[in-house]
DRENMITOR-284726 format. One line per field, with one value per atom (N, C-alpha, C, O): residue number from 1; chain; atom name; z, y, x. Coordinates in steps of 0.05 Angstrom, whole numbers, plus 5000, padded with zeros to 4 digits. Layout:
i <- (NUM_...)
ch <- (A_...)
at <- (CA_...)
Z <- (Z_...)
Y <- (Y_...)
X <- (X_...)
This chain:
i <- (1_1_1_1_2_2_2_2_3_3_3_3_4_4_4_4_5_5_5_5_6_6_6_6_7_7_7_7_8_8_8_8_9_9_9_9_10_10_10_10_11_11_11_11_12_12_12_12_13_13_13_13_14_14_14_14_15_15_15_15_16_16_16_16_17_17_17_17_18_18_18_18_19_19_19_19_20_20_20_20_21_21_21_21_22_22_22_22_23_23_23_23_24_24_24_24_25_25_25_25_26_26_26_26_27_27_27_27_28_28_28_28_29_29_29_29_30_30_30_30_31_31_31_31_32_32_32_32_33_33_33_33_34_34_34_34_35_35_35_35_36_36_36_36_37_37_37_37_38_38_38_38_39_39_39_39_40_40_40_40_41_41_41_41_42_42_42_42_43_43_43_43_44_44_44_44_45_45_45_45_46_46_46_46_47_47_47_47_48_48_48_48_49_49_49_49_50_50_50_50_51_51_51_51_52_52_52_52_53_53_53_53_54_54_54_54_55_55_55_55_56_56_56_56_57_57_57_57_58_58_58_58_59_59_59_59_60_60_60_60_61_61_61_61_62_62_62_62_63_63_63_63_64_64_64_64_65_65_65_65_66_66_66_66_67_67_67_67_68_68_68_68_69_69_69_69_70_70_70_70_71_71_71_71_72_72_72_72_73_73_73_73_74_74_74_74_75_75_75_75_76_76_76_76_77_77_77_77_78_78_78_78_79_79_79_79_80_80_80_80_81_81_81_81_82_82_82_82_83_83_83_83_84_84_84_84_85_85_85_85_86_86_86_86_87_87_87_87_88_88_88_88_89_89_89_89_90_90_90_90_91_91_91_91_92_92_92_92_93_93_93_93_94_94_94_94_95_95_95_95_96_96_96_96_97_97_97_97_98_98_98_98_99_99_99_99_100_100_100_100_101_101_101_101_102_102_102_102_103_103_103_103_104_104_104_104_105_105_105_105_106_106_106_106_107_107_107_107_108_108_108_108_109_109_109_109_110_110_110_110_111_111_111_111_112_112_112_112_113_113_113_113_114_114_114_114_115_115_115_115_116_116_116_116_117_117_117_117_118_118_118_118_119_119_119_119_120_120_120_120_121_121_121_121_122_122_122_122_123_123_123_123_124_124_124_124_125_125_125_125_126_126_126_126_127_127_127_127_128_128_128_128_129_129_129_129_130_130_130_130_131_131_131_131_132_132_132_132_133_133_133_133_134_134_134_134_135_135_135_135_136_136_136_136_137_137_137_137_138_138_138_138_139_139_139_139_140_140_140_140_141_141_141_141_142_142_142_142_143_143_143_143_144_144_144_144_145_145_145_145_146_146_146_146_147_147_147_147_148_148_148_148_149_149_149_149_150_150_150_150_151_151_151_151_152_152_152_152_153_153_153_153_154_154_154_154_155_155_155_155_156_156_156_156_157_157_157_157_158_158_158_158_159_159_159_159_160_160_160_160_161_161_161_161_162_162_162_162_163_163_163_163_164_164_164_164_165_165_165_165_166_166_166_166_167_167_167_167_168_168_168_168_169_169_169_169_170_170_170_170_171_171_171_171_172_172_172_172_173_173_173_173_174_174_174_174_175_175_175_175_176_176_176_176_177_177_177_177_178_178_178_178_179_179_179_179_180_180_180_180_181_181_181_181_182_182_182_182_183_183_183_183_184_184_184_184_185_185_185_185_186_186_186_186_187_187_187_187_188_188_188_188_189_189_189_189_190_190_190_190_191_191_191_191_192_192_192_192_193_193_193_193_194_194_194_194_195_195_195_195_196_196_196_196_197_197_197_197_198_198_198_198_199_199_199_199_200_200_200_200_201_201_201_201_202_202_202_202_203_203_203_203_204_204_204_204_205_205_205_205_206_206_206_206_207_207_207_207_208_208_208_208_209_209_209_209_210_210_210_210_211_211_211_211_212_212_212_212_213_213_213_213_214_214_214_214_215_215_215_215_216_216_216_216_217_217_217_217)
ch <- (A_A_A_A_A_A_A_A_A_A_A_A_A_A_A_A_A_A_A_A_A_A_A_A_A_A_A_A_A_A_A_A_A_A_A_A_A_A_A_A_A_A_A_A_A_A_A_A_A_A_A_A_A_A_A_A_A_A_A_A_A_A_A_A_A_A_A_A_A_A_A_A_A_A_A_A_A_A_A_A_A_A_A_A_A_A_A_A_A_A_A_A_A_A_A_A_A_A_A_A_A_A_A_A_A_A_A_A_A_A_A_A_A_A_A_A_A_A_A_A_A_A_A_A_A_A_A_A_A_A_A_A_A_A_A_A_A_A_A_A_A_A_A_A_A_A_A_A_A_A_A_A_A_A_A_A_A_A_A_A_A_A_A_A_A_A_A_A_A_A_A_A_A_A_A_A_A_A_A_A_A_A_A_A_A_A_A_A_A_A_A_A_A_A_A_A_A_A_A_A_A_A_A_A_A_A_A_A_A_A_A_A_A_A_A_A_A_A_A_A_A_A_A_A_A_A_A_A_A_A_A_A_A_A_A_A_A_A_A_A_A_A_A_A_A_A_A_A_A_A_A_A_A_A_A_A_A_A_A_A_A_A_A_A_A_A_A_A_A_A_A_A_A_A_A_A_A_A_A_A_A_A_A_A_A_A_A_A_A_A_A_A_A_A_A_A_A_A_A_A_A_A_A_A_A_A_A_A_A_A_A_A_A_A_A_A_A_A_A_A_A_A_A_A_A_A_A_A_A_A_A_A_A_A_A_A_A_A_A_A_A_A_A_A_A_A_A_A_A_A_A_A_A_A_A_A_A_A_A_A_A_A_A_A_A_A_A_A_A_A_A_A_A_A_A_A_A_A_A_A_A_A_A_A_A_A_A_A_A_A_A_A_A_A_A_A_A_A_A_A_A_A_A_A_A_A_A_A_A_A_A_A_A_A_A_A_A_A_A_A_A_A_A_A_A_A_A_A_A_A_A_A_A_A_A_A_A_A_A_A_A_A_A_A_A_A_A_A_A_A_A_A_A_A_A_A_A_A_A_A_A_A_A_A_A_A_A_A_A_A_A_A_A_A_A_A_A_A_A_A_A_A_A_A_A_A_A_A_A_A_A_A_A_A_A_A_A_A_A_A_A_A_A_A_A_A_A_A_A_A_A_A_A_A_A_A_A_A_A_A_A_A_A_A_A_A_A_A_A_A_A_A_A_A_A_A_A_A_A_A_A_A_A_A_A_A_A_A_A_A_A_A_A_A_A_A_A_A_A_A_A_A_A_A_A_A_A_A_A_A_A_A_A_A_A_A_A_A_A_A_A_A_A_A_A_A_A_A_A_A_A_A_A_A_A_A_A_A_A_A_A_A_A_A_A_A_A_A_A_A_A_A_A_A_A_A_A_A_A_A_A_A_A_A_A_A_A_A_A_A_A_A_A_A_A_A_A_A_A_A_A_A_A_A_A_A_A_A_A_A_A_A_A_A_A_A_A_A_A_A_A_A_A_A_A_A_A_A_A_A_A_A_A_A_A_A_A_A_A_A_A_A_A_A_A_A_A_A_A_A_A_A_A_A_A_A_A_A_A_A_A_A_A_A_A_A_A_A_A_A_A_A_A_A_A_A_A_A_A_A_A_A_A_A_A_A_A_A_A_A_A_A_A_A_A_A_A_A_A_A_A_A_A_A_A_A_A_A_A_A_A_A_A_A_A_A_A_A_A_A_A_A_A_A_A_A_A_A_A_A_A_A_A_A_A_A_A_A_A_A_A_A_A_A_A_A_A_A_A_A_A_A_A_A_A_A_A_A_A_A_A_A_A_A_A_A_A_A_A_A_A_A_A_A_A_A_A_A_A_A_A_A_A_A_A_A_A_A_A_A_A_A_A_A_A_A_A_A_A_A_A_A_A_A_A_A_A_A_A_A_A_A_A_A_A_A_A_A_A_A_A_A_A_A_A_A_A_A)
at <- (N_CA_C_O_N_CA_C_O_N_CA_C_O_N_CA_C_O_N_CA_C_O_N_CA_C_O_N_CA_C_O_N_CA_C_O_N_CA_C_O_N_CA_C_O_N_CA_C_O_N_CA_C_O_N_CA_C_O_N_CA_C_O_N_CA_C_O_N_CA_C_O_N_CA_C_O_N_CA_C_O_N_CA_C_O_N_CA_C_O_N_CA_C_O_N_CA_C_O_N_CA_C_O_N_CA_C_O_N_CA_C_O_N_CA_C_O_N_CA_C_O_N_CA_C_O_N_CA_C_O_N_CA_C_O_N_CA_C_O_N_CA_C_O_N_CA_C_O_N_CA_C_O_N_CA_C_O_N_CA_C_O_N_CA_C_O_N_CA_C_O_N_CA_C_O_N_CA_C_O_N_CA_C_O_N_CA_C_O_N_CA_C_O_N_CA_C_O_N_CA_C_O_N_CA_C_O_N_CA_C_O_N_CA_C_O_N_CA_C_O_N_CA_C_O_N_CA_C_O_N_CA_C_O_N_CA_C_O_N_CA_C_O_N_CA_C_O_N_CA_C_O_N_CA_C_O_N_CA_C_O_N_CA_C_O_N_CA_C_O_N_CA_C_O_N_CA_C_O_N_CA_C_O_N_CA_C_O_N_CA_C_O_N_CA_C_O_N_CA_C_O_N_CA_C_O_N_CA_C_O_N_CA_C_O_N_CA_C_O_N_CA_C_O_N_CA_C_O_N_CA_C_O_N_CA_C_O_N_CA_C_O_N_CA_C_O_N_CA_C_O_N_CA_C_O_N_CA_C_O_N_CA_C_O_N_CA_C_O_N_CA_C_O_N_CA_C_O_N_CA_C_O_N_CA_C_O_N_CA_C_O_N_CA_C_O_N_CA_C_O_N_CA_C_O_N_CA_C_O_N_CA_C_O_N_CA_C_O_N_CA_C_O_N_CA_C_O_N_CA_C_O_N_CA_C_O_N_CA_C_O_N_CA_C_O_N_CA_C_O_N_CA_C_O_N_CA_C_O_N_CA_C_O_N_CA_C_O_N_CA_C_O_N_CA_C_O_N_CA_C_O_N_CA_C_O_N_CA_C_O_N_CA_C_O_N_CA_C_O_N_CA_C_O_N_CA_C_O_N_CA_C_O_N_CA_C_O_N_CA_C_O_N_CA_C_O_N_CA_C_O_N_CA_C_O_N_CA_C_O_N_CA_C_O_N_CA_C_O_N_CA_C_O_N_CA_C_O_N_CA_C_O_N_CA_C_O_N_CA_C_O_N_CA_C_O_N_CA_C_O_N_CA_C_O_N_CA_C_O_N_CA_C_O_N_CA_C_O_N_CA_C_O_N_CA_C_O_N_CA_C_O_N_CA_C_O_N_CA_C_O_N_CA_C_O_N_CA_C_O_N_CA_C_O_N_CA_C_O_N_CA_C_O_N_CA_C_O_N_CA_C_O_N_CA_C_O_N_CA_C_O_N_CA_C_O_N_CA_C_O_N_CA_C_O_N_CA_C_O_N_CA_C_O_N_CA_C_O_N_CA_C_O_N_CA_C_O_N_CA_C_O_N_CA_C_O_N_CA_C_O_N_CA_C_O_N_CA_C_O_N_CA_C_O_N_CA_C_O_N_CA_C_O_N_CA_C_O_N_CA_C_O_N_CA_C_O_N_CA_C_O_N_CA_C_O_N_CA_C_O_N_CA_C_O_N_CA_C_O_N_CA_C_O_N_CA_C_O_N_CA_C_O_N_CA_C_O_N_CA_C_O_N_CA_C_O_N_CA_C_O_N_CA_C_O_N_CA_C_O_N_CA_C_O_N_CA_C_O_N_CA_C_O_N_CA_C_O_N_CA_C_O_N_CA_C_O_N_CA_C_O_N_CA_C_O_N_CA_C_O_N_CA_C_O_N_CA_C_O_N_CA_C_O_N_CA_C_O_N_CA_C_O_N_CA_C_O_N_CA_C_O_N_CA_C_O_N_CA_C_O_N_CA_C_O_N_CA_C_O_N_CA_C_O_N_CA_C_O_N_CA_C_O_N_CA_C_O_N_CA_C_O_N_CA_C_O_N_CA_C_O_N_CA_C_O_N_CA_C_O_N_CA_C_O_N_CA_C_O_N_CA_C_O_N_CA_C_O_N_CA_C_O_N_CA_C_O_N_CA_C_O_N_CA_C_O)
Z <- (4658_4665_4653_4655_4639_4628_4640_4655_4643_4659_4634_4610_4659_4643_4652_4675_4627_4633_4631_4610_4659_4654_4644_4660_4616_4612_4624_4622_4638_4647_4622_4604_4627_4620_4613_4626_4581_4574_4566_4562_4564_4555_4530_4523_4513_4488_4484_4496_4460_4453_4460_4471_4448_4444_4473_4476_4489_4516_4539_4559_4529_4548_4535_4549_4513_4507_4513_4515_4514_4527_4551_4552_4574_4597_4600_4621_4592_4586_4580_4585_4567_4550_4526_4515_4508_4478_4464_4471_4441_4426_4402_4381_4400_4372_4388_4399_4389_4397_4395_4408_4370_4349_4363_4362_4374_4390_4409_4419_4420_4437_4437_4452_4407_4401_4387_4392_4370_4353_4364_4351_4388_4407_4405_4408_4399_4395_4421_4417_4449_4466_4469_4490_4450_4454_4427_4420_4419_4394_4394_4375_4421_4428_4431_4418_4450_4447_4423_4418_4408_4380_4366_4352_4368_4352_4364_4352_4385_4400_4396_4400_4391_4384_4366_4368_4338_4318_4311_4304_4309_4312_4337_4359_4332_4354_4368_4391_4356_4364_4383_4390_4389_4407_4426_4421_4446_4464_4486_4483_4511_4524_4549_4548_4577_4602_4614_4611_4627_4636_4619_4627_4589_4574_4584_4596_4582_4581_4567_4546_4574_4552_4560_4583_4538_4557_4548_4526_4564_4561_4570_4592_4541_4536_4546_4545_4555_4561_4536_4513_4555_4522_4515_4529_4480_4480_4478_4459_4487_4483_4460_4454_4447_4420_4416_4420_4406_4406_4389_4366_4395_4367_4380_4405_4367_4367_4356_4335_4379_4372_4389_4408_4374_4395_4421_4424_4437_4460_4467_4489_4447_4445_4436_4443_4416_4422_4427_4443_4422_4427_4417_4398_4419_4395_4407_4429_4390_4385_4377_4353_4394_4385_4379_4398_4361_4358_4356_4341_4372_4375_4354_4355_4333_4321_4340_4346_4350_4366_4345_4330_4345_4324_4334_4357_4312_4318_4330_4325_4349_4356_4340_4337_4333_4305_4322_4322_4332_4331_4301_4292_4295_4269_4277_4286_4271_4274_4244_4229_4246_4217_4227_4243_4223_4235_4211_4188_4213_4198_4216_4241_4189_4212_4217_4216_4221_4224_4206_4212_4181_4145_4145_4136_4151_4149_4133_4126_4126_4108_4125_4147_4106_4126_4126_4107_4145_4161_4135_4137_4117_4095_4103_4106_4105_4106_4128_4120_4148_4175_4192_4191_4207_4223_4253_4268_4265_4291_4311_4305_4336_4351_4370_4385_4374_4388_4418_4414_4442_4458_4476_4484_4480_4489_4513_4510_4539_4558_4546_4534_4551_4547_4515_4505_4500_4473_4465_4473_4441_4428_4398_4397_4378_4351_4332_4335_4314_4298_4277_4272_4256_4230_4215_4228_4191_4180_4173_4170_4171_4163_4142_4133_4126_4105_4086_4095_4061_4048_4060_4059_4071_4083_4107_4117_4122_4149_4163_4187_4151_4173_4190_4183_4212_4235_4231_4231_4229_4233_4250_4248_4265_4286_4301_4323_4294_4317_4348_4356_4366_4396_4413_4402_4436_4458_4464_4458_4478_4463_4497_4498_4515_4539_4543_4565_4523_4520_4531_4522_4544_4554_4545_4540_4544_4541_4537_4546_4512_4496_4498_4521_4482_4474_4445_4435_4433_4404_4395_4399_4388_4385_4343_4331_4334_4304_4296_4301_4284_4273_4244_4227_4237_4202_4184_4192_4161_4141_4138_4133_4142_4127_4156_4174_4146_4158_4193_4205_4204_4234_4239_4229_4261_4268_4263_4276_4245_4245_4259_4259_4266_4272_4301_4296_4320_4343_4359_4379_4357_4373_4392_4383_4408_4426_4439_4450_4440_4443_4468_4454_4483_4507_4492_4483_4492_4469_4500_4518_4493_4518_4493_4479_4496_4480_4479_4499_4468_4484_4496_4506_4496_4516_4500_4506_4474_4447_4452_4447_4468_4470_4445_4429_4437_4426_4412_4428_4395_4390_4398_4399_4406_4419_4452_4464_4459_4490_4489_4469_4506_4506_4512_4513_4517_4521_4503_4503_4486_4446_4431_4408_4442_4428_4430_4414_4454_4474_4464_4458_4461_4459_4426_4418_4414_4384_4375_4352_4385_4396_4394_4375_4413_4429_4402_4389_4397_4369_4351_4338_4350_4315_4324_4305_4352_4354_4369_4377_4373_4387_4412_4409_4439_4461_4480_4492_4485_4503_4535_4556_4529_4561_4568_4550_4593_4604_4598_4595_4595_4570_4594_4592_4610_4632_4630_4649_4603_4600_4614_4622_4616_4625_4602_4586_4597_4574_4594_4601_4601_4607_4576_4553_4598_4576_4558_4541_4565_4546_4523_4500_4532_4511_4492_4468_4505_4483_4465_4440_4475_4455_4432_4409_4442_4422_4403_4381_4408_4388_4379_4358_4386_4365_4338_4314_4354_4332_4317_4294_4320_4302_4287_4263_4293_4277_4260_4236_4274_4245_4224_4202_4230_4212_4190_4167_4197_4185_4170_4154_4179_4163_4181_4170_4200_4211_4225_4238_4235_4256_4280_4285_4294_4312_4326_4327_4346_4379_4408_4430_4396_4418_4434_4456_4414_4428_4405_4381_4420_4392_4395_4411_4373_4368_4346_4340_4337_4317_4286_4275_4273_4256_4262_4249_4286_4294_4305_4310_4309_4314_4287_4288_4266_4234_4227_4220_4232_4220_4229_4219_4255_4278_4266_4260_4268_4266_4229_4224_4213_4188_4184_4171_4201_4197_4217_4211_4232_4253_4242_4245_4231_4212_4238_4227_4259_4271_4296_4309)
Y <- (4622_4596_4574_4575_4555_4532_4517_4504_4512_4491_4470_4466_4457_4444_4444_4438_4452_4450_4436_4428_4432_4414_4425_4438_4419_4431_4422_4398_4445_4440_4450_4467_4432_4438_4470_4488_4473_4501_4516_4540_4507_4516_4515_4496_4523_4521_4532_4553_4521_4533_4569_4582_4580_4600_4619_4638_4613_4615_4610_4622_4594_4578_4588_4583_4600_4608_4646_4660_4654_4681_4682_4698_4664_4663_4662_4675_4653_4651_4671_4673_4688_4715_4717_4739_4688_4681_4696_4696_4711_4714_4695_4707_4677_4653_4628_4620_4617_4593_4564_4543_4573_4557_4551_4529_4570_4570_4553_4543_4544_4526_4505_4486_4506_4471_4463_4442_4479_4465_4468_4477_4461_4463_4432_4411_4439_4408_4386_4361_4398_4377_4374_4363_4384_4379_4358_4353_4351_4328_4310_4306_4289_4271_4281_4271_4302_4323_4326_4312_4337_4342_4314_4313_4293_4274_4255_4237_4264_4253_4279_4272_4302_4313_4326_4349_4311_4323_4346_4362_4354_4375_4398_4392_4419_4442_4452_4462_4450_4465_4444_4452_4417_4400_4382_4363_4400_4386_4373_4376_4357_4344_4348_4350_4351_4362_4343_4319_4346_4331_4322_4302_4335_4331_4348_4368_4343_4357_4365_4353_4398_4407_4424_4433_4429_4444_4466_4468_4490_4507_4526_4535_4529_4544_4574_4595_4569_4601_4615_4609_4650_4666_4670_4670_4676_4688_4714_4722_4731_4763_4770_4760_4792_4795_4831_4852_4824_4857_4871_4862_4896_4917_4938_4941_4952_4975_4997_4997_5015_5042_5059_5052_5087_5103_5117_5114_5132_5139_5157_5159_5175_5204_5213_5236_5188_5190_5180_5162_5180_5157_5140_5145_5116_5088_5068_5057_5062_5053_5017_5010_5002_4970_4952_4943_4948_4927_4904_4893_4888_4860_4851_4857_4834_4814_4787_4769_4795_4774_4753_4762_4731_4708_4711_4714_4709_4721_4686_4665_4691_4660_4669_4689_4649_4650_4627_4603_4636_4617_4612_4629_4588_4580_4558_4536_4570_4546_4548_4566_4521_4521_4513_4494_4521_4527_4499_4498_4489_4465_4455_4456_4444_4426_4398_4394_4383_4358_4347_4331_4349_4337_4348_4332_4365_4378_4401_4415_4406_4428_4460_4467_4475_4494_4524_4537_4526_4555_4576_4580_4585_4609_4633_4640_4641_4691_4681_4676_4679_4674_4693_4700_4706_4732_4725_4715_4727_4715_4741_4763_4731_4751_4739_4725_4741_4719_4739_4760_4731_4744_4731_4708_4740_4735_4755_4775_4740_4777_4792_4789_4811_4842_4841_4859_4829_4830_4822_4802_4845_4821_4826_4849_4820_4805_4798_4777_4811_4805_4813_4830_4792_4793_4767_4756_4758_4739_4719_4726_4693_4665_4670_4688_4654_4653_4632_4618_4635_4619_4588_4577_4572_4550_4549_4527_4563_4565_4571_4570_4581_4592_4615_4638_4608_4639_4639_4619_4660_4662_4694_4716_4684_4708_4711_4702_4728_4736_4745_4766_4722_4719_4732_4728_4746_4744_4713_4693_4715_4691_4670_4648_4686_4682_4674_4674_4666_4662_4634_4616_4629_4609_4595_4572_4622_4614_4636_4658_4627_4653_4647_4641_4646_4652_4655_4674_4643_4642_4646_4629_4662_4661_4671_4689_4653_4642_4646_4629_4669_4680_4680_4691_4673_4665_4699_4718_4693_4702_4731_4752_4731_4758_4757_4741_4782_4788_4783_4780_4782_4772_4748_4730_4744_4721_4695_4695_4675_4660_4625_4601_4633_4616_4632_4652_4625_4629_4613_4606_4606_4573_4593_4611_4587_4595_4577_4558_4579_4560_4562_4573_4559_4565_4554_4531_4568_4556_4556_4572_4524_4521_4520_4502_4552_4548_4539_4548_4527_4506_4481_4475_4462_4449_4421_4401_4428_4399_4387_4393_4359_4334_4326_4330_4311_4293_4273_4269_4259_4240_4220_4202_4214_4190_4181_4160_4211_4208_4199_4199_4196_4195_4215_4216_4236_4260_4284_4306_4271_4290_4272_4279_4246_4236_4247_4251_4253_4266_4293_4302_4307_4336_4337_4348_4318_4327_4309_4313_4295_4278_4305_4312_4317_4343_4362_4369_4366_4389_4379_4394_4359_4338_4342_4341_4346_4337_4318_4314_4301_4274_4281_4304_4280_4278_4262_4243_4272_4249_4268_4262_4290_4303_4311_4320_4312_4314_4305_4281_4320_4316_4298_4306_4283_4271_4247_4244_4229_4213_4187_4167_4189_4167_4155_4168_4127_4109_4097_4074_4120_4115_4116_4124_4100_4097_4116_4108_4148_4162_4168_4172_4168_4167_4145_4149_4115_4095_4103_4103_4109_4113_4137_4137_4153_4172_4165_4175_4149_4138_4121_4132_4095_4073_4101_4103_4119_4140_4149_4146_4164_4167_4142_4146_4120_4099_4092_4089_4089_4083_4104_4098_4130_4150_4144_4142_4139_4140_4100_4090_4095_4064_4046_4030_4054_4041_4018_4023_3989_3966_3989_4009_3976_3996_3981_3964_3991_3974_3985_3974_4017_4030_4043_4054_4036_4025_4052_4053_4069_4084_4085_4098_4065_4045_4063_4086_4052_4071_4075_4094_4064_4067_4091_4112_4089_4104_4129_4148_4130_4155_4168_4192_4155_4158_4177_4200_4162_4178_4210_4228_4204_4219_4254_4276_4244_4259_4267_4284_4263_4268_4291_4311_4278_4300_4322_4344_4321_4340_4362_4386_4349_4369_4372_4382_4368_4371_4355_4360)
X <- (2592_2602_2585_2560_2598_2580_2562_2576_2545_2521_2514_2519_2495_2471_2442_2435_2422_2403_2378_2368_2367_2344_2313_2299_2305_2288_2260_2253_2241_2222_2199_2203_2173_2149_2150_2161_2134_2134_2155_2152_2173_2205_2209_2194_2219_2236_2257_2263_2278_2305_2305_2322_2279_2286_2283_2298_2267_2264_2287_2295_2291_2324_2345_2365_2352_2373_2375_2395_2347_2338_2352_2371_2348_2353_2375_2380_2394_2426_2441_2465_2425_2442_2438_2437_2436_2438_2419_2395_2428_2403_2402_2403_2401_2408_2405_2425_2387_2379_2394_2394_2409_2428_2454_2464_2465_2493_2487_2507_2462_2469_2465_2472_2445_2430_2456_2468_2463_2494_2519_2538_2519_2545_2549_2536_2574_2583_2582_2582_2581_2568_2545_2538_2526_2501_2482_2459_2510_2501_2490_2475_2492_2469_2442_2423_2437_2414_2406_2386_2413_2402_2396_2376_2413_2400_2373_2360_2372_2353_2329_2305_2332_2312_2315_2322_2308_2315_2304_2321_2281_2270_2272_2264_2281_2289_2258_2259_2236_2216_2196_2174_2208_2198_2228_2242_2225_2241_2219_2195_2231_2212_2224_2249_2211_2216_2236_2229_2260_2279_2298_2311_2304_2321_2346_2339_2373_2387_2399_2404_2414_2426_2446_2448_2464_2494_2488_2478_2495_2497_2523_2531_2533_2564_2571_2557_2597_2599_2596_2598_2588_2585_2621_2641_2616_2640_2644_2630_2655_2652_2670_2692_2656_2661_2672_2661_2692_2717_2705_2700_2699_2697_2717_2715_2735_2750_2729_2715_2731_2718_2739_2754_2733_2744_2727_2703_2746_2734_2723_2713_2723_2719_2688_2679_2667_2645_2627_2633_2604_2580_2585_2600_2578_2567_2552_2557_2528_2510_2509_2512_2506_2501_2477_2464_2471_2451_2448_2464_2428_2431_2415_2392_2424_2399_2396_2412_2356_2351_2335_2318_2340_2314_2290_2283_2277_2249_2234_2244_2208_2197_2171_2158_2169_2141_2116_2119_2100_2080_2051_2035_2053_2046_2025_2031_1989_1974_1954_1946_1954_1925_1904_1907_1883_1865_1847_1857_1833_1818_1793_1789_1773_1746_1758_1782_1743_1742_1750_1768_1745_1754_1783_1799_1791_1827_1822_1841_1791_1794_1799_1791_1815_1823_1800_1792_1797_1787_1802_1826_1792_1806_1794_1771_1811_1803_1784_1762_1787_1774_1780_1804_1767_1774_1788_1771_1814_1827_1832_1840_1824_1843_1857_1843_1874_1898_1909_1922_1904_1913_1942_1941_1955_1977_1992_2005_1984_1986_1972_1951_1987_1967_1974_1962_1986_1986_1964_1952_1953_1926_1930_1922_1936_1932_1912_1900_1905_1880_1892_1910_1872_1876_1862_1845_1867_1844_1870_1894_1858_1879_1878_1864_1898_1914_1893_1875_1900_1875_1881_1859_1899_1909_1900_1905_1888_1885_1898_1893_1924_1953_1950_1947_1951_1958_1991_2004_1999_2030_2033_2021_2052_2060_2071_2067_2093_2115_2110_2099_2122_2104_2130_2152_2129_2148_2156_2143_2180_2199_2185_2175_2187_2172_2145_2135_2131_2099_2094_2108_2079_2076_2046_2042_2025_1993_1987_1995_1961_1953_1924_1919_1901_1874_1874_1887_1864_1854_1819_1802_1816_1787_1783_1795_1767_1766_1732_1715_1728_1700_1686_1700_1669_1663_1680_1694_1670_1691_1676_1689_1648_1636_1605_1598_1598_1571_1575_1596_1546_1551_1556_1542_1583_1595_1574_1553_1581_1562_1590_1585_1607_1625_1639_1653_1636_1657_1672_1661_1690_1706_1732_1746_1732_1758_1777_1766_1801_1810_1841_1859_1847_1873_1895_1897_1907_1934_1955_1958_1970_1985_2018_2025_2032_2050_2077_2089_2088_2112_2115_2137_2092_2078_2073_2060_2090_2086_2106_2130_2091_2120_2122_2104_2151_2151_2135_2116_2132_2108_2115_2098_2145_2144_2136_2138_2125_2127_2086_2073_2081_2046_2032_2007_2052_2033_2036_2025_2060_2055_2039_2035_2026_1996_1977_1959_1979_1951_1947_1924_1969_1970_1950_1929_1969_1960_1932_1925_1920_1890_1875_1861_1878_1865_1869_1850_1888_1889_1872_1858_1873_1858_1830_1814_1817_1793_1786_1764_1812_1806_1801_1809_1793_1788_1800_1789_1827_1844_1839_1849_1820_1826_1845_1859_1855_1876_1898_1899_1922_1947_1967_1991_1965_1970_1996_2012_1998_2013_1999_2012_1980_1960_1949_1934_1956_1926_1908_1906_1893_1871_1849_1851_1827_1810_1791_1775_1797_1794_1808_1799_1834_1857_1854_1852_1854_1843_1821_1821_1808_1780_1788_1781_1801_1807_1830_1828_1852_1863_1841_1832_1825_1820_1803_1808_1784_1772_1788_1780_1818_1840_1850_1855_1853_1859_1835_1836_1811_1788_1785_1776_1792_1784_1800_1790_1831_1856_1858_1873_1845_1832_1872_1886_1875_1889_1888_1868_1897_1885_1881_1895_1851_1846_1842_1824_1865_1865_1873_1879_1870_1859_1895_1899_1914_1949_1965_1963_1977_1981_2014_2028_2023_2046_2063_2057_2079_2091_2077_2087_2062_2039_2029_2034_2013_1997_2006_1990_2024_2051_2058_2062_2059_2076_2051_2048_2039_2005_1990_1976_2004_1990_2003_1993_2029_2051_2049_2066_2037_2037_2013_2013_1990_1961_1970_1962_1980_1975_2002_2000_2029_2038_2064_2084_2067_2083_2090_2110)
């Protein structure tokens, strides 16, 4: 039966369309009543909590077989890719870096991409993982760990996909709260002086355009 759903914190297409039955994330973002949705979030891999969205009945799909023996169905499910680059302070990236990525009882290892890319097919249900990032050769002369909150990327127009991606960059907004409090100021005006932006502590659409260009998403 058709609904609508209100997406909560930690959710994504591919998660919410799991829960439904869907294996194609797509059938429900490109449902033609969900066109204001989509243009309001143009991007599928950042929706924001209390958005709504329709969700279509399934349609059931005929195959003729006979009755007489077995048969065998396969679902193609879309794969959920979690994708981070790993960089210092300068943007330069972490290359052939040794990772082990835990996710539940899943754990993941292998070395970044000369770009700093982690790429990796996650359970579609992941909510929070562990990242831990070690030098390239010899004994660990680099260890950083990091709580990966997955799903959890507002919008950049909301104040707490500033905050989120502050915190990724390095900046120090703390608590991802939707509060401009005065840590959050301080960590934009430091993102706006780095970025040779007017720095006034206010992170406006400039400072959004920008934000949203380094941080890559």
């Amino acid at each position: 039966m058709a609904t609508t759903h209100i997406v909560r914190q930690g959710e994504c297409l591919s998660s919410i369309a799991r829960s439904y039955g869907f294996s194609n994330w797509r059938t429900i973002y490109d449902h033609p009543q969900n066109a204001g949705f989509k243009q309001k979030r143009p991007n599928p891999n950042l929706i924001y909590p209390g958005d709504e969205i329709f969700i279509p009945d399934k349609d059931p799909k005929l195959e003729s077989r006979g009755t007489d023996k077995k048969h065998k169905f396969q679902v193609k499910a879309q794969k959920t890719l979690l994708r981070i680059v790993i960089a210092d302070e300068d943007g330069q990236p972490y290359s052939r870096h040794r990772y082990r990525l835990s996710i539940g009882e899943d754990v993941y290892e292998g070395a970044t991409g000369e770009d700093g890319l982690i790429e990796m097919e996650i359970p579609v249900h992941a909510e929070e993982g562990e990242l831990t990032v070690w030098g390239t050769e010899g004994p660990p002369t680099l260890e950083c760990t990091w709580t990966l909150k997955i799903g959890h990327l507002d919008p950049i127009e909301e104040l707490t996909g500033v905050q989120a991606r502050l915190n990724n960059l390095g900046f120090d907004c703390g608590s991802v709260d939707g509060i401009i409090g005065p840590r959050t100021r301080t960590a934009v005006r430091a993102f706006q002086e780095k970025h040779r932006l007017a720095v006034d502590g206010i992170p406006g659409p400039q400072t959004q355009a920008k934000l949203l260009a380094v941080h890559g998403c």
